[in-house]
ROKEVEX-338974 format. One line per field, with one value per atom (N, C-alpha, C): atom name; x, z, y. Coordinates in pm, whole numbers. Each point is the difference from the previous one (the first is absolute). Layout:
N
at: [CA:...] $
u: [X:...] $
w: [Z:...] $
v: [Y:...] $
//
This chain:
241
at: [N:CA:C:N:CA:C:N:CA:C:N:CA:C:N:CA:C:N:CA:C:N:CA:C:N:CA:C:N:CA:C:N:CA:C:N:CA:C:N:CA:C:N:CA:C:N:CA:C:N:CA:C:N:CA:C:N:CA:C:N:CA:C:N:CA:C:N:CA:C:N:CA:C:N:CA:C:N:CA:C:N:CA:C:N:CA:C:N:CA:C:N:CA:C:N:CA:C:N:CA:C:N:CA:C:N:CA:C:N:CA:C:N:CA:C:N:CA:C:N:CA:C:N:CA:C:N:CA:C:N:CA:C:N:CA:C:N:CA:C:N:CA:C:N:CA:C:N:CA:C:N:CA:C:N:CA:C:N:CA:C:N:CA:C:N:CA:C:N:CA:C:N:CA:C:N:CA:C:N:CA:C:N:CA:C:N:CA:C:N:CA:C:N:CA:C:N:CA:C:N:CA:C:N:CA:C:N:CA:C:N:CA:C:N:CA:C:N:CA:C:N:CA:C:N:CA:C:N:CA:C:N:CA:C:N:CA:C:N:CA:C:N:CA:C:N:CA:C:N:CA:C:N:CA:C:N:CA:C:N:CA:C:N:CA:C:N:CA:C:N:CA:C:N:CA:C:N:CA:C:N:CA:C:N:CA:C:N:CA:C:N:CA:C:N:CA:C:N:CA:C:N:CA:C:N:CA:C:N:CA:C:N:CA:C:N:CA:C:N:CA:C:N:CA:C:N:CA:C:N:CA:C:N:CA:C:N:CA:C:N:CA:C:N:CA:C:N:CA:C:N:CA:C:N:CA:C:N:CA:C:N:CA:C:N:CA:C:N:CA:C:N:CA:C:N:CA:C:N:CA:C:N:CA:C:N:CA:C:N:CA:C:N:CA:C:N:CA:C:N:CA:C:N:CA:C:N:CA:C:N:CA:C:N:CA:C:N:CA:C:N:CA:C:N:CA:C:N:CA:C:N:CA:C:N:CA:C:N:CA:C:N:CA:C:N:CA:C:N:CA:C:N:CA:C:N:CA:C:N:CA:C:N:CA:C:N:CA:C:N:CA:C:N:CA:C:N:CA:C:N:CA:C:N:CA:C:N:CA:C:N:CA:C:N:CA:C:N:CA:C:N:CA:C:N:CA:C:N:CA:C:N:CA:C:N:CA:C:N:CA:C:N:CA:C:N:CA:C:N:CA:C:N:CA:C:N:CA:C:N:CA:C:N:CA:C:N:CA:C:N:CA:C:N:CA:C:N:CA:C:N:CA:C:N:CA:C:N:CA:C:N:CA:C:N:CA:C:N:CA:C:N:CA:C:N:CA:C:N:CA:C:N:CA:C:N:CA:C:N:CA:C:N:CA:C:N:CA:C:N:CA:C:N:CA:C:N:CA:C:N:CA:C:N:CA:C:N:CA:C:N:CA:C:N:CA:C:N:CA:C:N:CA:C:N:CA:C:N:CA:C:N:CA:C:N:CA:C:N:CA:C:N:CA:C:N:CA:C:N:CA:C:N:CA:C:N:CA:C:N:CA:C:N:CA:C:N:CA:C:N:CA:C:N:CA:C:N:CA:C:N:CA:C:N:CA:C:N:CA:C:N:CA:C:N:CA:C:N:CA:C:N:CA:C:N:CA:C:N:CA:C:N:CA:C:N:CA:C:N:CA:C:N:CA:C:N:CA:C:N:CA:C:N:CA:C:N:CA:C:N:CA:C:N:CA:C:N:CA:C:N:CA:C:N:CA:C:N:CA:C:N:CA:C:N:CA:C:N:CA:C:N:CA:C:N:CA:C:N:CA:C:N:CA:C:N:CA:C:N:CA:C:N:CA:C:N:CA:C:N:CA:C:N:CA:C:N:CA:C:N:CA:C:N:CA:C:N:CA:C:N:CA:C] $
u: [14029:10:-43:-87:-62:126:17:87:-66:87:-63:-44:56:-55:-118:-45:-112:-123:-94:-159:-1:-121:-40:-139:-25:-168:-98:26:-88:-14:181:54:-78:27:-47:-195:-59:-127:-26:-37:-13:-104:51:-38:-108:-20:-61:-165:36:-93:-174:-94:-122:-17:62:-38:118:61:80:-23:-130:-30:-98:-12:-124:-91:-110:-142:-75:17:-99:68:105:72:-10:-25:-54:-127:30:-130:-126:-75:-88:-34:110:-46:-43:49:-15:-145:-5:-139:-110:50:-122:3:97:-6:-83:54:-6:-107:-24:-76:62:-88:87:28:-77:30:188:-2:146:121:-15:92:37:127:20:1:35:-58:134:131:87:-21:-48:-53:-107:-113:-141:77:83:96:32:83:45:-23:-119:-109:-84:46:-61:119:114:135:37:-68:-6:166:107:143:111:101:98:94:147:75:123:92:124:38:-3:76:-86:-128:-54:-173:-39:-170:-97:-90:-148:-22:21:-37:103:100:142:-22:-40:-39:-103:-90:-121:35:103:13:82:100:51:-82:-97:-67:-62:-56:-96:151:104:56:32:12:-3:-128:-78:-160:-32:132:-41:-44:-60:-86:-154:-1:-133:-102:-100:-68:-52:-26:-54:71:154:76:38:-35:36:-142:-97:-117:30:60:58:79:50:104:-34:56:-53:73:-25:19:184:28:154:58:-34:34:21:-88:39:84:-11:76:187:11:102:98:-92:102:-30:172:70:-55:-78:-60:-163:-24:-148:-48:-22:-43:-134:-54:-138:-113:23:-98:-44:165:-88:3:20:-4:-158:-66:-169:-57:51:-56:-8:80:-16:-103:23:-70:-151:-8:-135:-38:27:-28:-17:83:-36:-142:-24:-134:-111:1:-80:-33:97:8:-116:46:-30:-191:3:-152:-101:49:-40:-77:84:-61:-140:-7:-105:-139:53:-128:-168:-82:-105:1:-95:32:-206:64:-113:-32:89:-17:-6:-31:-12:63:126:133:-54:-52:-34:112:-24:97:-28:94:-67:150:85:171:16:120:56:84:47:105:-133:-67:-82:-19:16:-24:139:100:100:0:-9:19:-55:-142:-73:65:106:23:103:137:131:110:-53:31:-6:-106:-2:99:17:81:102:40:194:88:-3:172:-34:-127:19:98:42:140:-104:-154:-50:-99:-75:-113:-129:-58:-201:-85:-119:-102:-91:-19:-108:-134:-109:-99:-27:-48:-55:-158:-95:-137:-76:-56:-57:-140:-100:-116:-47:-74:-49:37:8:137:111:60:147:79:-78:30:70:94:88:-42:-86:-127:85:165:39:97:156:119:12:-23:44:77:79:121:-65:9:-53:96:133:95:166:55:180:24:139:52:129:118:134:70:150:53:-33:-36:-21:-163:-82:-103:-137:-167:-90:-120:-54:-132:-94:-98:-141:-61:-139:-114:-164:-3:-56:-152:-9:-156:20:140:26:3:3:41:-155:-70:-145:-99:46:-113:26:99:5:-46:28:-69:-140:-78:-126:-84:118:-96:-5:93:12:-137:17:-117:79:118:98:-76:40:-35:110:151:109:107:101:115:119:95:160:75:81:95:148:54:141:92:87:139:105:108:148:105:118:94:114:16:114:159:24:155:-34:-118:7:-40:-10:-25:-132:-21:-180:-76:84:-71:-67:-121:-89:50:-31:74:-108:23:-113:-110:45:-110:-89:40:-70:-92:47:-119:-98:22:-51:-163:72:-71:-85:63:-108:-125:60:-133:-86:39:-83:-113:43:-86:-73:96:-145:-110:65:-135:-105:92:-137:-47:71:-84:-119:8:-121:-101:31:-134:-52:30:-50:-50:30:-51:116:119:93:114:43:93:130:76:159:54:50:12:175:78:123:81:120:95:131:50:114:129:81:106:78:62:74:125:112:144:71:70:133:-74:13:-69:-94:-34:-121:-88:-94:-46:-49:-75:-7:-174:-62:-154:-46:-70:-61:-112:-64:-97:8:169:64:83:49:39:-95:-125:-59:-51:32:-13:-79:-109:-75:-97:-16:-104:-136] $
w: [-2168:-98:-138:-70:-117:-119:-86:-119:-58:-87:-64:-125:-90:-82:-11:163:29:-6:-75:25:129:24:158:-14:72:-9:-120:135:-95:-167:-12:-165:-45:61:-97:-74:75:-34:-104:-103:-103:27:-14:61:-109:-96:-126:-8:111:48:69:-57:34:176:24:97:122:-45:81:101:-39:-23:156:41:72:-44:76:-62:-47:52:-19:-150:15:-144:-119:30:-137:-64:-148:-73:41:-34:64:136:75:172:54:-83:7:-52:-119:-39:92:32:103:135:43:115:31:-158:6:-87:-88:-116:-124:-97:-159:-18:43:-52:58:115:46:-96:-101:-72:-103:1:-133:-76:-166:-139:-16:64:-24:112:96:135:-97:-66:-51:-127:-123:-64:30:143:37:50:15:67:-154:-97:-136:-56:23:-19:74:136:115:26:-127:99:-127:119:-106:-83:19:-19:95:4:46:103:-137:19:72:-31:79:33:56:70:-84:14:-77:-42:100:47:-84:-19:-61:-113:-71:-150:-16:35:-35:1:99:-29:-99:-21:-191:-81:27:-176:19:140:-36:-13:35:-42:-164:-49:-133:-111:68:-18:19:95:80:105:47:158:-106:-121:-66:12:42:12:-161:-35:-145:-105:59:-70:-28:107:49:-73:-7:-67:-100:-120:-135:-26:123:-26:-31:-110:-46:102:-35:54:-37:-92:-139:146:42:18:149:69:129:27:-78:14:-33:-41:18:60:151:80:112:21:47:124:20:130:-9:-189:-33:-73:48:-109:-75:-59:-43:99:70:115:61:25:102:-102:-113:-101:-9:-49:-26:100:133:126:13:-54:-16:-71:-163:-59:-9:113:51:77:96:82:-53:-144:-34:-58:-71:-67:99:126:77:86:-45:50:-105:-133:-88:-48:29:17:108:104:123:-26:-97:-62:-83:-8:-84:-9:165:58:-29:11:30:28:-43:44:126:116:39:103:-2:47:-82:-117:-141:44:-26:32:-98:40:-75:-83:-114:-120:106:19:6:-80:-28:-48:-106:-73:-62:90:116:85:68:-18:100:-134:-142:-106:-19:19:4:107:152:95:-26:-64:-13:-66:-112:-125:-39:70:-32:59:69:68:-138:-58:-109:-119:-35:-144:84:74:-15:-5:27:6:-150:-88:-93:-99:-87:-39:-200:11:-142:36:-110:1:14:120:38:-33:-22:-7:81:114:60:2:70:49:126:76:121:-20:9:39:91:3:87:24:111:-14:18:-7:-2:102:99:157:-33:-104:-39:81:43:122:-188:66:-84:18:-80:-24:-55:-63:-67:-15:-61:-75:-65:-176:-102:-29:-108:-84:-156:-69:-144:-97:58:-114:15:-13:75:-155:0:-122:16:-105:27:98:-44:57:-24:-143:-86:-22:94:-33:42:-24:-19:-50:-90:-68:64:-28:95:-73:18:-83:95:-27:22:72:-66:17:128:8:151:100:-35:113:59:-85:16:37:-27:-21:199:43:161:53:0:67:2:-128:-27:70:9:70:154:39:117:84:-150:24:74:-53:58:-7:31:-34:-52:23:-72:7:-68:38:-36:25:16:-93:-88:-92:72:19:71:-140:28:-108:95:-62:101:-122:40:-131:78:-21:63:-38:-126:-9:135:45:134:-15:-146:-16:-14:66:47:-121:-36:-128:-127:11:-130:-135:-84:-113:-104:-138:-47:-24:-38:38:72:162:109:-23:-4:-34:-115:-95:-97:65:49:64:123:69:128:-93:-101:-41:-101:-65:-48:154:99:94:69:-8:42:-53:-122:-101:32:4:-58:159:90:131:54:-90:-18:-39:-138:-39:59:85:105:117:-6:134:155:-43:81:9:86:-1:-6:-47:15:71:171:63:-8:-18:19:-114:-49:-13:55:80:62:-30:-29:-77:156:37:103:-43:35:-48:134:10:136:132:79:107:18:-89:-72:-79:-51:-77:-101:-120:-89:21:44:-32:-99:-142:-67:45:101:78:61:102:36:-77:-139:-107:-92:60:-86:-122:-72:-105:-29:90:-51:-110:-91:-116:81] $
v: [-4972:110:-52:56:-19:23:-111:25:92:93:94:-102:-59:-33:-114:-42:-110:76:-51:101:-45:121:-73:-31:-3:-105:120:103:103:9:2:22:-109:-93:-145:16:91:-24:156:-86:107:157:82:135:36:-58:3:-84:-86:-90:90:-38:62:-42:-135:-74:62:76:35:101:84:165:-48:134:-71:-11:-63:-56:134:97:123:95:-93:94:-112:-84:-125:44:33:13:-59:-125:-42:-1:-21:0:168:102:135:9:-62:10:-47:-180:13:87:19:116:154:20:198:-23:-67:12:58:-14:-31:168:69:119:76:-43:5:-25:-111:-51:176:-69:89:-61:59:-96:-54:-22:-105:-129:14:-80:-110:75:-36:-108:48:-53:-110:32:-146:-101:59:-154:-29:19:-59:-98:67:-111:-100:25:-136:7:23:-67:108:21:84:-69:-9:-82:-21:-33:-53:189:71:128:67:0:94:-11:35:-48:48:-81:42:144:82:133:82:-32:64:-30:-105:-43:105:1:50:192:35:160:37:-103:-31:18:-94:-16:167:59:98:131:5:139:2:-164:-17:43:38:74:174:47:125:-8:-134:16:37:15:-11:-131:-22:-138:12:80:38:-18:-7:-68:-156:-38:-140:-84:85:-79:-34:79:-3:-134:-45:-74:-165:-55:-130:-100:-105:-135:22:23:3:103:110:108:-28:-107:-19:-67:-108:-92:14:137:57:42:62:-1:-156:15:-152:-27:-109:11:-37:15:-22:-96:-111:-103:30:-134:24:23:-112:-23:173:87:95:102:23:75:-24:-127:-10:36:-24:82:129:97:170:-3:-63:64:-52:-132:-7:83:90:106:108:21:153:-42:-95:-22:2:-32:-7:114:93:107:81:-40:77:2:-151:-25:20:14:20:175:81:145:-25:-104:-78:-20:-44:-59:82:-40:98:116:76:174:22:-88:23:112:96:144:75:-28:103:96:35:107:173:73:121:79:13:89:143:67:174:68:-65:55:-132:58:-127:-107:120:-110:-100:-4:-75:-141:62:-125:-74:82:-50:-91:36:-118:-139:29:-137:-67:33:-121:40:93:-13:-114:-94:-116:-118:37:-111:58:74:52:83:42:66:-100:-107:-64:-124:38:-107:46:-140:61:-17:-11:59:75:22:100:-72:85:-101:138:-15:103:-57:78:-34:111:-14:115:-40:96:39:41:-103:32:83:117:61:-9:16:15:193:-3:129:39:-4:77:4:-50:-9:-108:-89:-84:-124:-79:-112:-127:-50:-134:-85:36:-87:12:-98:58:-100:4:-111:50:-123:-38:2:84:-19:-14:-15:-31:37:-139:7:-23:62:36:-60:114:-31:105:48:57:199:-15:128:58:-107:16:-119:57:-131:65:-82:7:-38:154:60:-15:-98:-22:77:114:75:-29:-122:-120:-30:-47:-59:76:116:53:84:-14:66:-102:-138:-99:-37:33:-98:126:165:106:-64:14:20:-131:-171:-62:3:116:13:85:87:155:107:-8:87:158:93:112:123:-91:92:-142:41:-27:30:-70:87:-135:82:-99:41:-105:-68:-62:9:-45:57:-150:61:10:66:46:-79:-118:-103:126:59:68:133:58:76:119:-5:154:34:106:5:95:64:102:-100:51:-101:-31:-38:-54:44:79:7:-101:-100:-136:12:49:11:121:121:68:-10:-87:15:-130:-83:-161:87:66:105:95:78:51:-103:-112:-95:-68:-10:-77:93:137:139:2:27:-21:-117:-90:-123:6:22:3:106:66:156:-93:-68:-20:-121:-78:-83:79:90:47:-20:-34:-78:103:89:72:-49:75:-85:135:-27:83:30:-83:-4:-77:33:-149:8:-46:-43:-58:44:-75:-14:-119:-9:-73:67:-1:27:-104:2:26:102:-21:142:37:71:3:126:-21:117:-9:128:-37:102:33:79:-37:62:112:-47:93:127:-8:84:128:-48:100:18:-2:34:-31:-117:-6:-143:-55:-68:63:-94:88:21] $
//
């Protein structure tokens, strides 16, 4: 007869333990099995932390840090090295490991545009380049290069700012279209406080680059302000100059 107060073999082996689980329910061994898409994003998580702690498994850390987010990944991008390393369970080591993955995530949006992705909506300008500006915590101005199909030849960075703002030098932003031979393009800015409604600044900076884009011959088809997990189109209300 088993003492009640003796573990028994079972008790003795931590239930918390990844190695405990079966093989098909272990993050990585699931991955190589089913393939990566199977994982869920606390599974995917926890094969970036490699190990949990005492209390509880890789997998259990990692659905912490994300309900501490909402289950938002868009949230979790935001989050600094200071901010991971917060909750108990996160050193440096796998803290620089997230936020090596979100970057690689983030550049990977980057890469070449060698299917030239076609404008026909704003949501279609938004997809190309709200990966790079929603979860920054300042302000970037970018453009979106078009060729005469409206097809996307390009996405620069013409200028990261602070939290309240960044300075548009108008040269720049005409001089990389024109050596492209763009035939339009689309101005991008994100509003890190979330709020998507333009700022007079903004309209005032949209009809300065209308203008000067008339007399190049260079349309300015759009500008995009992207805030939280949306966005405000000048094009759509109407009110590009």
């Amino acid at each position: 007869m088993t003492n009640a107060t003796t573990p028994t073999p079972y008790e003795n082996r931590s239930i918390n333990s990844i190695k405990a689980w079966a093989e098909e329910d272990r993050p990585r061994e699931k991955l190589l099995l089913k393939g990566r898409h199977t994982l869920s994003d606390a599974e995917l998580l926890a094969i970036l932390l490699g190990s949990g702690t005492r209390e509880e498994s890789a997998v259990a850390l990692a659905q912490r840090i994300l309900r501490a987010v909402a289950n938002d990944l868009n949230e979790l991008s935001k989050l600094s090295i200071a901010d991971l390393m917060r909750h108990k369970g996160v050193g440096e080591a796998k803290a620089v490991t997230i936020a090596a993955a979100v970057e690689l995530g983030r550049r990977r949006q980057l890469t070449p545009l060698r299917d030239k992705p076609q404008v026909q909506c704003s949501r279609d300008a938004y997809d190309a380049i709200a990966s790079q500006l929603a979860d920054l915590p300042h302000e970037e101005f970018w453009i979106l290069c078009l060729n005469r199909a409206n097809r996307i030849i390009a996405r620069d960075r013409i200028s990261s700012g602070g939290v309240a703002g960044t300075v548009v030098d108008a040269k720049l932003v005409f001089r990389r279209a024109l050596e492209l031979g763009a035939g339009s393009i689309i101005l991008v800015h994100n509003h890190p406080s979330g709020a998507k409604l333009p700022s007079q600044a903004d309209l005032e900076l949209t009809r300065k680059l209308s203008q000067a884009g008339k007399a190049l011959d260079l349309q300015v088809l759009d500008h995009l302000i992207i805030a939280g997990d949306g966005y405000y189109s000048f094009a759509d209300e109407g009110i590009m100059a």
